[in-house]
PASEBA-1860 file (N, C-alpha, C; in nm, 3 decimals):
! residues 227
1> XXXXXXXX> 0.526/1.536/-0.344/0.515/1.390/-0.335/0.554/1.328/-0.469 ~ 0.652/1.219/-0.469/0.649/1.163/-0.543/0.575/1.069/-0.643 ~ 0.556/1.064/-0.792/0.479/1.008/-0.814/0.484/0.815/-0.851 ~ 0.612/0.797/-0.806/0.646/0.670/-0.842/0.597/0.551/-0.727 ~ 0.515/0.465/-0.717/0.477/0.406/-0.598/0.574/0.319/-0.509 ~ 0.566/0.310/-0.379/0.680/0.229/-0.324/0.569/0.094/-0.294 ~ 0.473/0.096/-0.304/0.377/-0.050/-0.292/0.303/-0.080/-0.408 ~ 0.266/-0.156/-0.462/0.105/-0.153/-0.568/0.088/-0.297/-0.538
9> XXXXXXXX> -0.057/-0.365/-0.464/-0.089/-0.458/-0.400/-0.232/-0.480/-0.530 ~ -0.209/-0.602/-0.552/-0.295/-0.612/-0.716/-0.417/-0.745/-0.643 ~ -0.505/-0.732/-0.605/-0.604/-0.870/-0.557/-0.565/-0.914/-0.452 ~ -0.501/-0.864/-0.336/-0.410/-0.886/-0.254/-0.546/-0.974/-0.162 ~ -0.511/-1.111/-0.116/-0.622/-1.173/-0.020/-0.528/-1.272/0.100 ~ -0.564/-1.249/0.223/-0.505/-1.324/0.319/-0.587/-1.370/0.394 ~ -0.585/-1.572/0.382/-0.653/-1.636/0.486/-0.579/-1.683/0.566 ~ -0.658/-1.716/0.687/-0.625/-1.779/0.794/-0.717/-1.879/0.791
17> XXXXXXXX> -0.611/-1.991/0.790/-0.743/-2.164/0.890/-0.808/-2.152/1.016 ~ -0.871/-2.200/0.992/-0.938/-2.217/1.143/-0.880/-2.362/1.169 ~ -0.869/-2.374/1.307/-0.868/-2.500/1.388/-0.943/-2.630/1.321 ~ -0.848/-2.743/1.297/-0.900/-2.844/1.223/-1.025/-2.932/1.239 ~ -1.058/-2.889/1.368/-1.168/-2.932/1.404/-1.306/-2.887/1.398 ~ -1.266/-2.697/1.335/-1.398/-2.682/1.298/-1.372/-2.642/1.149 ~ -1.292/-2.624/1.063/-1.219/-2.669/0.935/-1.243/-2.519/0.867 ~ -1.243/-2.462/0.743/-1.247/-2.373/0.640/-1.145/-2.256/0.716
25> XXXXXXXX> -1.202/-2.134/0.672/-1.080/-2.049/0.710/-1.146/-1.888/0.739 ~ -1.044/-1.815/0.776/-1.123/-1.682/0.821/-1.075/-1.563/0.682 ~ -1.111/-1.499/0.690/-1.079/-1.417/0.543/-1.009/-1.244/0.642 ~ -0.835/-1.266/0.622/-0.787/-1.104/0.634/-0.790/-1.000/0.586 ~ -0.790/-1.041/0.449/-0.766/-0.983/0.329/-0.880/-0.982/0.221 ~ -0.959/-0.936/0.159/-1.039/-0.946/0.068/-0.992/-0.875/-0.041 ~ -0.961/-0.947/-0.184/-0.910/-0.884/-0.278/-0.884/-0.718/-0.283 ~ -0.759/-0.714/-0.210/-0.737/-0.540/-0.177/-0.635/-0.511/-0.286
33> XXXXXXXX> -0.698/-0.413/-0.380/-0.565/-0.351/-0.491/-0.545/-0.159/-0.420 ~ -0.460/-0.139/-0.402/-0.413/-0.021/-0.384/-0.252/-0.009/-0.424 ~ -0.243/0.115/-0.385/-0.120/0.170/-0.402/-0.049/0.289/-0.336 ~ 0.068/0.291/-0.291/0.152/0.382/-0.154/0.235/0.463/-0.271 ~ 0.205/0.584/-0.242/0.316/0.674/-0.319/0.467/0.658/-0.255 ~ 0.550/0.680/-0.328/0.679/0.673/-0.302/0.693/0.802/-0.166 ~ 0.644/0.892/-0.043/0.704/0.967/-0.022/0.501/1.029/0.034 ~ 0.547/1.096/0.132/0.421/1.163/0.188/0.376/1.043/0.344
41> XXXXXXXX> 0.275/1.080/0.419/0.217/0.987/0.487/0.104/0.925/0.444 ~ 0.079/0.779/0.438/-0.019/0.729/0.387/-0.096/0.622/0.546 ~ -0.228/0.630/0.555/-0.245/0.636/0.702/-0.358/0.507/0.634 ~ -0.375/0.377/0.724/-0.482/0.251/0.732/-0.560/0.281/0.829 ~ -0.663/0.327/0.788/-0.750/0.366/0.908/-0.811/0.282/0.970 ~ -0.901/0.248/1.023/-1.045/0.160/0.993/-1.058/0.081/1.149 ~ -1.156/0.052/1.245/-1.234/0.015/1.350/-1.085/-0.158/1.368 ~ -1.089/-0.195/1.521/-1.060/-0.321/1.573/-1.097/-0.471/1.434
49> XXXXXXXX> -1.002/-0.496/1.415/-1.091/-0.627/1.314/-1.101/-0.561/1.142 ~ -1.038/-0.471/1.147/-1.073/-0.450/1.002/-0.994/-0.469/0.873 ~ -0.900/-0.537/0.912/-0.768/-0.592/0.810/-0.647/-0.488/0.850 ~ -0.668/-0.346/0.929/-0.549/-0.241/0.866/-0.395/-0.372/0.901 ~ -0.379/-0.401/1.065/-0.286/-0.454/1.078/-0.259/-0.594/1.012 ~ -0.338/-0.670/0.951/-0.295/-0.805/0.861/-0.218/-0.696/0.747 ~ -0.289/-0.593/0.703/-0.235/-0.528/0.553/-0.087/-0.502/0.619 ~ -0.095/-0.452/0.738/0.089/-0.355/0.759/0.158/-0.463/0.735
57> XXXXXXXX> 0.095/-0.618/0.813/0.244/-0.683/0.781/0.207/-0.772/0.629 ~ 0.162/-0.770/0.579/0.217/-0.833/0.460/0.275/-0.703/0.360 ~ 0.262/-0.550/0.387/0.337/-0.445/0.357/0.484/-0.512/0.423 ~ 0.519/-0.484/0.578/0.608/-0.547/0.559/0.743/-0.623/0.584 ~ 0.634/-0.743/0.447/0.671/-0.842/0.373/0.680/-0.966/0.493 ~ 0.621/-0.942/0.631/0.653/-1.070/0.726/0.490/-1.169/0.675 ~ 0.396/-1.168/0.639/0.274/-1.213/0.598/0.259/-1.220/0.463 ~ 0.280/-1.327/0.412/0.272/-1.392/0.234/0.127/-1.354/0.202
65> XXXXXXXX> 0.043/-1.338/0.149/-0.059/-1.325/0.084/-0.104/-1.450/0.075 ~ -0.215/-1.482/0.078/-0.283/-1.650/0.023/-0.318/-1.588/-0.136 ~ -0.338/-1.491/-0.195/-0.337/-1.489/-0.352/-0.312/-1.355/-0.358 ~ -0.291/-1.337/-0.474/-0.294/-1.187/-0.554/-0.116/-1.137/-0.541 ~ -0.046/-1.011/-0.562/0.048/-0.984/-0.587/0.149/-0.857/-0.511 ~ 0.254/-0.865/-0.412/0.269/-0.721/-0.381/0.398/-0.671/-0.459 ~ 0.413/-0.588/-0.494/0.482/-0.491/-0.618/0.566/-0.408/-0.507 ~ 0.662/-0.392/-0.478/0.828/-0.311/-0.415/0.862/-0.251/-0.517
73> XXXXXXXX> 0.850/-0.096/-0.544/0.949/-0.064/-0.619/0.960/-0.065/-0.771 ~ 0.858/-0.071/-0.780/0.822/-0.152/-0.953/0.887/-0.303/-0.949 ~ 0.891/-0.387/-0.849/0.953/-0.502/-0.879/0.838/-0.586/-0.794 ~ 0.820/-0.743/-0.855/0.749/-0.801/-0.764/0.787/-0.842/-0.654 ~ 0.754/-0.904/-0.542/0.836/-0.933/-0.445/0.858/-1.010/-0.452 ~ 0.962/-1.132/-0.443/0.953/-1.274/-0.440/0.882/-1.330/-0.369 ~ 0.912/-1.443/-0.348/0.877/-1.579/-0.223/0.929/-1.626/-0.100 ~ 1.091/-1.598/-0.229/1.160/-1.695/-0.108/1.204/-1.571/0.048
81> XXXXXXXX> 1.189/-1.659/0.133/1.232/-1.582/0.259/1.353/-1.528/0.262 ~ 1.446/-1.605/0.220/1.583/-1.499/0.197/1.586/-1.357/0.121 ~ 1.520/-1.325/0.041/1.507/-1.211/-0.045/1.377/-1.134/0.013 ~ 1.295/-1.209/0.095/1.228/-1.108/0.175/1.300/-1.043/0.290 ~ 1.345/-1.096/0.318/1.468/-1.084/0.477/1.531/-0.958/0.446 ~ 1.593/-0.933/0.328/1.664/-0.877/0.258/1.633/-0.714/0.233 ~ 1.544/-0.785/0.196/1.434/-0.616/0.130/1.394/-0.562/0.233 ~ 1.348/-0.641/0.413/1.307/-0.544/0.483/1.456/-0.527/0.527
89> XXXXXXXX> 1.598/-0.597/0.525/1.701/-0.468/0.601/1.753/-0.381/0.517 ~ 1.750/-0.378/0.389/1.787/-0.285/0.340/1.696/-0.216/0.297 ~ 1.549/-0.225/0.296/1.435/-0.109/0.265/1.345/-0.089/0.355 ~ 1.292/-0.120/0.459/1.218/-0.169/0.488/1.195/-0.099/0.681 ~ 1.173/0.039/0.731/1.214/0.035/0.868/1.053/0.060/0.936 ~ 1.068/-0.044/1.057/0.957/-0.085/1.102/0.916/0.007/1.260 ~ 0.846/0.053/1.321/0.774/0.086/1.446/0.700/0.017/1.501 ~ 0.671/-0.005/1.587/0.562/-0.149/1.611/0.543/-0.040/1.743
97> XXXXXXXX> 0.437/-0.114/1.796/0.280/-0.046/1.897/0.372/0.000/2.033 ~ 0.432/-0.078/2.093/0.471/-0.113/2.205/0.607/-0.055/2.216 ~ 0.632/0.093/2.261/0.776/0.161/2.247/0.905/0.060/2.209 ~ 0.929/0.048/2.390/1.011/-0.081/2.427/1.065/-0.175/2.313 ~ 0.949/-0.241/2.195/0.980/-0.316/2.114/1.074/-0.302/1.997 ~ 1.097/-0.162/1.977/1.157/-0.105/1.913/1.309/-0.108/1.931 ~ 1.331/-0.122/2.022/1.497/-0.073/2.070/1.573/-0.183/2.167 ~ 1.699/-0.138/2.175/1.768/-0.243/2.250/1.792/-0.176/2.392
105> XXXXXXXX> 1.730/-0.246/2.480/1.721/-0.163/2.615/1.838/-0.171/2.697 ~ 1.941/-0.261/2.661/2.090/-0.292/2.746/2.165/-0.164/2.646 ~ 2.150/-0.115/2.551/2.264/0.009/2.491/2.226/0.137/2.482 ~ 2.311/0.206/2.515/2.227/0.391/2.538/2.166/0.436/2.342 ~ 2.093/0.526/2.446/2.085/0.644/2.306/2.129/0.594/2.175 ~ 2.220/0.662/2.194/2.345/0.681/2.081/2.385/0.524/2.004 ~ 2.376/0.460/2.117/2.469/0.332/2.058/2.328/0.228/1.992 ~ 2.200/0.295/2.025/2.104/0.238/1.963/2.063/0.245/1.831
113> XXXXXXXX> 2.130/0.439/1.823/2.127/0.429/1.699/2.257/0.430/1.608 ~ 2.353/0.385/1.652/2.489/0.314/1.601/2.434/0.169/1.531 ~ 2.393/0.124/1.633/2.369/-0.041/1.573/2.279/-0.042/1.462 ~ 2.181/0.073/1.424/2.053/0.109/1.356/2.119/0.083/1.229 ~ 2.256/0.169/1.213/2.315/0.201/1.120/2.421/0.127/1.035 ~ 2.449/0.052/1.133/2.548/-0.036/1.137/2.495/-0.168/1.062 ~ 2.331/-0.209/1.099/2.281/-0.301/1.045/2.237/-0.292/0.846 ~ 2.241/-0.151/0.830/2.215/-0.134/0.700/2.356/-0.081/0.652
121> XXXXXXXX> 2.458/-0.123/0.709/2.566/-0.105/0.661/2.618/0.051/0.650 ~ 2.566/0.141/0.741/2.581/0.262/0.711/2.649/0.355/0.866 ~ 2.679/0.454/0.847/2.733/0.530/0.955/2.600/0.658/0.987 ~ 2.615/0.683/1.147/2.554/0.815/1.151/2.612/0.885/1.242 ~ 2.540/1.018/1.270/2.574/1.067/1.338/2.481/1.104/1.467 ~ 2.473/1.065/1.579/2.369/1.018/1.646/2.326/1.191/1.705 ~ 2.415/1.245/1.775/2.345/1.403/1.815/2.303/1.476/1.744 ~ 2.290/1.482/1.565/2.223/1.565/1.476/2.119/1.486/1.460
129> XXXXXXXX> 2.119/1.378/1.461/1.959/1.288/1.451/1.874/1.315/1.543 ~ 1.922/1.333/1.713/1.834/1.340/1.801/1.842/1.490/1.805 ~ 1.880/1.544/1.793/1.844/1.696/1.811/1.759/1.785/1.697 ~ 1.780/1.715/1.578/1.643/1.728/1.467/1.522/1.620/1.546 ~ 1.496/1.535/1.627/1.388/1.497/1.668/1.369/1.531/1.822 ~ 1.453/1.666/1.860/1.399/1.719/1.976/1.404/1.609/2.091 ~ 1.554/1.555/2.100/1.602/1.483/2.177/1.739/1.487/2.236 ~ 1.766/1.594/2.220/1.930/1.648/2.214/1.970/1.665/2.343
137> XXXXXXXX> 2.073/1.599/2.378/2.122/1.577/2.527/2.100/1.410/2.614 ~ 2.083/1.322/2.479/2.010/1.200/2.548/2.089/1.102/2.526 ~ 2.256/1.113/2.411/2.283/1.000/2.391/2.343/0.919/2.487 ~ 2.378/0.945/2.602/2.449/0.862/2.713/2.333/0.833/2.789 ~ 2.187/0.830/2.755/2.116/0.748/2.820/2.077/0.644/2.774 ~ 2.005/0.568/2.897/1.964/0.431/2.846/1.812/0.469/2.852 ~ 1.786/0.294/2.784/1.641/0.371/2.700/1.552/0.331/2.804 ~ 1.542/0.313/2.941/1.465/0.329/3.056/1.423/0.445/3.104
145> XXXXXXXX> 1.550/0.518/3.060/1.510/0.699/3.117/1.459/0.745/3.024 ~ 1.372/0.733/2.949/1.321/0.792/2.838/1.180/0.734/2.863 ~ 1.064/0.839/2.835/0.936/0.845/2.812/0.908/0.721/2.716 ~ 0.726/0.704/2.711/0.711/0.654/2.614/0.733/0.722/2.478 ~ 0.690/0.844/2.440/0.724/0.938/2.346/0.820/0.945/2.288 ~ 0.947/0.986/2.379/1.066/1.011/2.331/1.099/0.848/2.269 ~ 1.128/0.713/2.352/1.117/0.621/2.298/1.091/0.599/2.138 ~ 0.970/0.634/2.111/0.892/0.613/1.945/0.957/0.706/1.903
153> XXXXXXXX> 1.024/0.878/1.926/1.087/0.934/1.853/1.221/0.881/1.819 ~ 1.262/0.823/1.879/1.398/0.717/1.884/1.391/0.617/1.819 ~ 1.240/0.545/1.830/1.266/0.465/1.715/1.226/0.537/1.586 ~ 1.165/0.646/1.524/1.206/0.682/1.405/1.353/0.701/1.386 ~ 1.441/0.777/1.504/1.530/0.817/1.428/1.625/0.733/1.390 ~ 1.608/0.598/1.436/1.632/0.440/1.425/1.613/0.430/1.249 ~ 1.519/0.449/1.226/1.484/0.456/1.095/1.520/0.548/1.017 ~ 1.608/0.678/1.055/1.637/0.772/0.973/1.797/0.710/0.990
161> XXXXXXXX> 1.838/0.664/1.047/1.975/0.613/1.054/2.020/0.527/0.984 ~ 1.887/0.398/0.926/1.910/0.330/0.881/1.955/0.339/0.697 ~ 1.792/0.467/0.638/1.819/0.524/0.541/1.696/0.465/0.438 ~ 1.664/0.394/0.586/1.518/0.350/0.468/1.475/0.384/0.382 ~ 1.391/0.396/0.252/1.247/0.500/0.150/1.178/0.497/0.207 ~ 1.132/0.379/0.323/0.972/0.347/0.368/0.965/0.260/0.507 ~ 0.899/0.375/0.591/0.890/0.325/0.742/0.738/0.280/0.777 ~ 0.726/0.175/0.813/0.590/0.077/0.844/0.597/0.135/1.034
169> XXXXXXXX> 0.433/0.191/1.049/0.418/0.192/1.211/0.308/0.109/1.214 ~ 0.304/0.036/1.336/0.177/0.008/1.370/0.128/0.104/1.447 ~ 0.005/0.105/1.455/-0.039/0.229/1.591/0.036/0.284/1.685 ~ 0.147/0.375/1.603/0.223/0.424/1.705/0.218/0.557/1.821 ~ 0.096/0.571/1.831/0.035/0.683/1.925/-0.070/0.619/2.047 ~ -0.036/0.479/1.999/-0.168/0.423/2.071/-0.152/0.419/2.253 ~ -0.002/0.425/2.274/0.007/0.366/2.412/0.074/0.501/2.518 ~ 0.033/0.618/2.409/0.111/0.697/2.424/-0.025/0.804/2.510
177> XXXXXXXX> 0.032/0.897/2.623/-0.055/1.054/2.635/-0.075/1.167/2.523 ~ -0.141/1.233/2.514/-0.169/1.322/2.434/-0.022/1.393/2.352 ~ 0.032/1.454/2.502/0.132/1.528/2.492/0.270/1.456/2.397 ~ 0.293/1.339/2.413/0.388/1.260/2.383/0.337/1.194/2.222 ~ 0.173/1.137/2.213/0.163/1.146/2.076/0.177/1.270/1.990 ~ 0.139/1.376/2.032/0.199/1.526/1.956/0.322/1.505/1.932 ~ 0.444/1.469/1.999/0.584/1.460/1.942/0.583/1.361/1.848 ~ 0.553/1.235/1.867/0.574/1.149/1.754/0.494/1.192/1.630
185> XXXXXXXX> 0.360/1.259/1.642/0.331/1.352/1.455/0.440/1.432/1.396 ~ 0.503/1.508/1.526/0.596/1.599/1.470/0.708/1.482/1.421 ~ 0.773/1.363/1.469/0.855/1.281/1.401/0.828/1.269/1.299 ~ 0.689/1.209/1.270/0.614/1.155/1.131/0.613/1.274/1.023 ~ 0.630/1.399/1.087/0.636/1.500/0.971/0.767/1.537/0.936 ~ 0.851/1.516/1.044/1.012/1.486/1.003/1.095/1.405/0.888 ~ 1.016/1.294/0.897/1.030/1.182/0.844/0.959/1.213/0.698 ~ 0.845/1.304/0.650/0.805/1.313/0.562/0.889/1.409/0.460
193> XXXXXXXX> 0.911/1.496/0.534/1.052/1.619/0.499/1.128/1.552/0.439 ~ 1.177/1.436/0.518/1.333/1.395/0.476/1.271/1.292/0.315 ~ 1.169/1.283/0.291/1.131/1.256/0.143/1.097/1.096/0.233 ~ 1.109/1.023/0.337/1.051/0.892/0.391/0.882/0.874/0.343 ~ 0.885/0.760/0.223/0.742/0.704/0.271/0.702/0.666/0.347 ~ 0.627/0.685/0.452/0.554/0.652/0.600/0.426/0.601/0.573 ~ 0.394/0.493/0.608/0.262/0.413/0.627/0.233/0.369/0.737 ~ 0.106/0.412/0.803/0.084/0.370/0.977/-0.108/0.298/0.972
201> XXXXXXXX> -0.044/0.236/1.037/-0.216/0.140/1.087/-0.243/0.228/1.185 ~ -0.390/0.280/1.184/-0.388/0.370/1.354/-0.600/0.397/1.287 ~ -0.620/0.440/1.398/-0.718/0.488/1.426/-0.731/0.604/1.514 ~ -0.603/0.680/1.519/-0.556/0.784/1.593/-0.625/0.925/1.476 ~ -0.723/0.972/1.488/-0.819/1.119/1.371/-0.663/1.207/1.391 ~ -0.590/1.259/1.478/-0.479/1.326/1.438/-0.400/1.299/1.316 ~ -0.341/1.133/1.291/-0.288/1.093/1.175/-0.426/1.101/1.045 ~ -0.463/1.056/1.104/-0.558/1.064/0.947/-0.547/1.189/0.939
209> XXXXXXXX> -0.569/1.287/0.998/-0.579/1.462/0.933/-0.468/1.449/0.895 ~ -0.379/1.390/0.917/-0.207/1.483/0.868/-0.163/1.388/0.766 ~ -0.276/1.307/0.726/-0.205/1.178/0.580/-0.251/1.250/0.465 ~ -0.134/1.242/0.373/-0.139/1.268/0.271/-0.244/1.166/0.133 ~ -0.242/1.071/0.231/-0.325/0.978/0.182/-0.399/0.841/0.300 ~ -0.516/0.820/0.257/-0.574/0.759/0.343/-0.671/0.643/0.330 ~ -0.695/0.541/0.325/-0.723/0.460/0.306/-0.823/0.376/0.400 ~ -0.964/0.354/0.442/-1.014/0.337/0.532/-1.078/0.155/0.491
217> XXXXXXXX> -1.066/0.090/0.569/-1.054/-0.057/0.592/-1.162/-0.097/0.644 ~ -1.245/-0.166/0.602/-1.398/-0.273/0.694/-1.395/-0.427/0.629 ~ -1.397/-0.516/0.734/-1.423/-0.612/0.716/-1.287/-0.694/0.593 ~ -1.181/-0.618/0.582/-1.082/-0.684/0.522/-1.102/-0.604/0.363 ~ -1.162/-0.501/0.387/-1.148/-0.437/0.221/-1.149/-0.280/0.226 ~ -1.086/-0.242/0.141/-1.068/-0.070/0.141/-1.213/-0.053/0.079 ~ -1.286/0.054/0.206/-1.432/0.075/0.126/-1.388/0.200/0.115 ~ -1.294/0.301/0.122/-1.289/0.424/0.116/-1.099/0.482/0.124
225> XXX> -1.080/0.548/0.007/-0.966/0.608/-0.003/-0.969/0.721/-0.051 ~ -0.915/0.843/-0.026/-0.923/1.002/0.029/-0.771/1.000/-0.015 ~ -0.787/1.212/-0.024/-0.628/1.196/-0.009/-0.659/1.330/0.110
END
């Protein structure tokens, strides 16, 4: 593992208003300082309500902070939305809960992860991607014929196409059977191989055993970090 961080979040606090009619605000964030190694899996653990998913997205970079600082790279992040925009397509590859959300369901396989590549300005090669994620024989399908499983392995390899340092999941085992979250760990350990920092919101005890680092969340504050 690398020792250079790809996050360092310094007092990091995110509110939300409440409705003007009953006025003040709700607290997401409670001055959270941590830090994501460049490389390994780093896993947000913690119960319904406990900040992990406010933290993924202001990781990333769609949720501004109401105070404190997030650090990319040894660099701060800016403000402006154009240079956030920026940083997540050229750094930045995302998984979200809900397979489906991941992908473009009108283009096969292959051409899904053409466009993957295409968007970070880069070329791939789509049957060595899916056949290192134990998907080999799939690029002339569309992404209807595909499991939920295979799906989320597709969207990593979405993310290995792109060339990301650092792939953001939300609970990506959550909607999944046993059998089919077992493939996507084996992605996530794919993805760790290939030197990808991986950070996942989950409450899935499989990911937490297999994080290299771990971070457990109540009430909007890290009361507990492990490696």
């Amino acid at each position: 593992m690398t020792d250079t961080p790809i996050f360092q979040l310094e007092n990091v606090g995110v509110d939300y208003p409440l409705p003007a009619a009953q006025r003040g605000s709700v607290t997401g964030l409670d001055e959270v300082d941590l830090t994501i190694p460049g490389s390994g899996l780093t896993v947000l653990a913690g119960p319904s309500g406990s900040g992990k998913s406010t933290l993924l997205r202001v990781l990333s970079l769609f949720q501004t902070p109401t105070r404190g600082r997030v650090v990319f790279a040894g660099t701060p992040v800016s403000p402006s939305p154009r240079r956030r925009r920026a940083l997540r397509r050229d750094s930045i590859g995302l998984v979200f809960q809900t397979p489906t959300d991941n992908l473009l369901p009108h283009l096969s396989v292959a051409d899904n992860l053409h466009a993957a590549a295409q968007s970070a300005r880069r070329r791939c090669d789509p049957s060595d991607l899916l056949d290192r994620l134990g998907l080999g024989g799939t690029e002339r399908w569309r992404i209807g014929a595909l499991s939920g499983g295979q799906q989320q392995r597709l969207a990593f390899a979405c993310v290995l196409a792109r060339g990301c340092p650092v792939v953001l999941a939300d609970e990506p085992t959550s909607q999944l059977d046993d059998a089919s979250a077992a493939h996507v760990l084996d992605a996530i350990a794919l993805l760790q191989a290939e030197g990808v920092a991986v950070v996942v919101s989950s409450h899935d005890e499989r990911l937490v055993e297999q994080g290299s680092r771990v971070f457990r969340l109540r009430a909007g504050r890290v009361v507990e970090e492990g490696n």
